[in-house]
Structures are given as structure tokens and as C-alpha cells.
N, C-alpha and C positions, 0 to 999 in steps of 0.2 A: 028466111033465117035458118040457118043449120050449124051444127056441130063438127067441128072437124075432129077425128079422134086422131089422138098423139099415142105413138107406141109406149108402151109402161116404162121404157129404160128412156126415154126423153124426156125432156124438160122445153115446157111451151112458154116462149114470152111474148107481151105486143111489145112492139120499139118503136118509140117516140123521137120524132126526129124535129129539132127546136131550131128558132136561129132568132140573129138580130143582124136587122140589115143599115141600122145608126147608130155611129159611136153613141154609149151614154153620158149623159152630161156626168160631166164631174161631181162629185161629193164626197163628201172628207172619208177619208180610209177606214173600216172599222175596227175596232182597235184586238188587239192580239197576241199573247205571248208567245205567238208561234212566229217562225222566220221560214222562207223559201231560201232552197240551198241550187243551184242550179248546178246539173251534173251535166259537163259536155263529154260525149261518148261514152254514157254509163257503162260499168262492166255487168256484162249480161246477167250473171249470180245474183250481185247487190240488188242491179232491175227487178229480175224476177222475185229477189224476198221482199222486198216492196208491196211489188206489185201484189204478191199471195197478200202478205200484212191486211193491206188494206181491201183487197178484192174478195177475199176467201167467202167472208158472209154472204154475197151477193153471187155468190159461184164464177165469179172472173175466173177463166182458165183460159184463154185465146192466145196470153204470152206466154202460157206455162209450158203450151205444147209447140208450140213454134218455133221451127229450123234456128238454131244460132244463127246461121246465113240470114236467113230473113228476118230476122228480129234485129240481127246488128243494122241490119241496109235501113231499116227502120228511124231507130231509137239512135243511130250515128250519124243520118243523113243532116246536115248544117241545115236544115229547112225547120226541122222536129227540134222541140226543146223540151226537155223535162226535165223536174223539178223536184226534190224532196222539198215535204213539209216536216221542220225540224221542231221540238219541243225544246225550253231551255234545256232542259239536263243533257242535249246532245241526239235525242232519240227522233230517228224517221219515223213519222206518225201518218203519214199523207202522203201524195203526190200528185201533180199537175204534171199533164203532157197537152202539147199546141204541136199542133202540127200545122205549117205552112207553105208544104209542098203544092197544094190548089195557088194558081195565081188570084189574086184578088181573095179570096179567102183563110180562114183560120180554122180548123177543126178543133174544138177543145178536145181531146180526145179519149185520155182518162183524167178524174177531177174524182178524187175522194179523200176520205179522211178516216183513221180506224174508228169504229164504232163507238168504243167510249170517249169519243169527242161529242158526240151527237147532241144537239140541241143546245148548244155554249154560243154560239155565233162565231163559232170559227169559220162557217162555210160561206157566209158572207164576206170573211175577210179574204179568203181563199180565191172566190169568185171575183172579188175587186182586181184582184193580184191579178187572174187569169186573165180577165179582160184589160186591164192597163196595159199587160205584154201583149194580147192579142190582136189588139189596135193599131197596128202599123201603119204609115203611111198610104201602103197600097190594097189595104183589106177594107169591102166593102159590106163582108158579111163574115160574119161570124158564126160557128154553128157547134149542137153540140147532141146526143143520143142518151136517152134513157130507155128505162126498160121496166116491165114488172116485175121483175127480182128485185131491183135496186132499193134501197130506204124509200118506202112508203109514202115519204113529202118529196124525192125528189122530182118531179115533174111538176109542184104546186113552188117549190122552191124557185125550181130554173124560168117558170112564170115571173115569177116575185122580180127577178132578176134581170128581166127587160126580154128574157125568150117568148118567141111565138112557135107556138109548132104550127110544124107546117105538114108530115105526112106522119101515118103509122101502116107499121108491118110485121106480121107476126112470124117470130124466129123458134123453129124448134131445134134442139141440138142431144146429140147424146149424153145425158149425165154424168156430169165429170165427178163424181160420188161415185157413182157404179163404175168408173173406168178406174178410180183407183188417183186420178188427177187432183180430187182434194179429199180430203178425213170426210168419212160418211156423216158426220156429226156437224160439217158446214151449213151455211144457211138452214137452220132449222123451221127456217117459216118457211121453207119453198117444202112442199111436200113430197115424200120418194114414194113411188109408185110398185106395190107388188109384183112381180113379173108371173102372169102367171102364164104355165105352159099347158 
């Protein structure tokens, strides 16, 4: 057993990687005043305040820094569907992306919700949502990533929800705090490391 030491300006996570290889049987939808708004060929602005919205806590930055070229090839490809999660008064609260560019497969890709949803059982209604669309005729698995930044039940959740993981691996990345990619004051439970010289 050893320690791996992470440099002071990175951020170490494990990533947990889930799937479900049987549709789930049906059961009644849970119920939700939230609606899925489905945007074909998002424009990359709208995507990315989104995405920040909901990702910011958990340090999502992957879209934030990525080429418009490769983010549209992405997020525009007829394979990828993403989705706002709307609140009655109109407002993006959430978002679901499926990616079904793998044959026979479905990546959930990002699945979150802003934080002051937490714990209402929207995520249950969110995940039914996800998996109803991800279930196509020709997908035999379904799969989806977590991580240790993320909300704290998400890996007991995505259990809950018929996932198996199946492998982990630990990802370190430069601190998108320190580079200026989100407000230093983001995820406050992930801890920033002094740099010392």
C-alpha cells in the first residue's frame, strides 16, 4: 500500500465507472414539477452557462475549456442529446446529456441538477427520464462516471438506480480554481492546497 503524492496546484479524484447491462423494468415515473426541454445543436454560450450552473460545485470545467470546434463536433453530433432541466417559472436548473455515438451503447454523460434541488427526489425523476431515452432499441448497456468531487450519495444513488460499477481510476487534473476556470470560492468541500515553493 502507498501514497501517491498529487502536486499542491492539482486536484486528485477516484472515478467510478457504473453501467447497466438490462433494461429496467418499468415503474411508474416519479413524480416532478420539473420538465426536460430538449435542445438540438445547443448554442455553445447557453451550453456552457448550463453546464457552469450546474457543474461549478463539483469543479466541472472539461466544457468550459474546450475548443468551440470540438465541443460543437460533440454537443451537435445527431448521436448526443442533451437536455435542459426546466423549473415551472422557465428557469434551467439541470441537464442531461446521452451520448450514443458507441454502437450498442449509451453513455449518460453529464446528469446533474443545481444543488438547491438536492435531496427532493428530482434525481430519481431525472434518472427515469435518462434511462427511458437511453434505452433504444439497439443499446445493450448503458453506462455512466462518477467521481469523488461529485455529491457525496452520488455513487450510493447511481447503485440505487440499477448501476454496477464495474472499474475505478484515479484522475488528477490542474485546479480549475487556481487556473482562473472557476471562482476560487467553488466547491468548498474539495480542499485547495497551498503551494508551497
Amino acid at each position: 500500500m502507498a501514497l501517491i503524492p498529487v502536486d499542491p496546484g492539482d486536484v486528485a479524484t477516484i472515478v467510478t465507472t457504473l453501467e447497466m447491462r438490462e433494461r429496467p423494468r418499468p415503474r411508474p415515473m416519479p413524480a416532478s414539477p420539473l420538465s426536460l426541454v430538449a435542445w438540438k445543436a445547443p448554442d455553445l454560450t447557453k451550453y456552457r452557462t448550463l453546464f457552469r450552473r450546474v457543474g461549478t460545485p463539483w469543479l466541472w470545467f472539461s466544457r468550459l475549456v474546450m475548443a468551440d470546434a470540438a465541443l460543437a463536433a460533440i454537443i451537435h453530433d445527431p448521436a448526443v442529446a442533451v437536455f435542459a432541466v426546466v423549473d415551472r417559472a422557465g428557469i434551467e436548473v439541470g441537464m442531461l446529456e446521452l451520448d450514443h455515438r458507441q454502437p450498442g451503447a449509451c453513455e449518460i454523460g453529464y446528469f446533474g441538477l443545481i444543488p438547491e434541488l438536492a435531496g427532493q427526489g428530482h434525481g430519481r425523476w431525472l434518472m427515469a427520464q435518462a434511462l427511458m431515452r437511453a434505452w433504444t432499441a439497439q443499446v445493450e448497456r448503458v453506462w455512466v462516471h462518477t467521481c469523488t468531487l461529485d455529491h457525496p450519495s452520488a455513487l450510493n444513488f447511481y447503485r440505487a438506480q440499477g448501476f454496477t460499477a464495474v472499474s475505478r481510476a484515479v484522475e488528477t487534473f490542474p485546479d480549475p480554481r487556481n487556473l482562473g476556470i472557476l471562482p476560487a470560492d467553488s466547491g468548498p468541500q474539495i480542499p485547495r492546497l497551498a503551494n508551497r515553493r
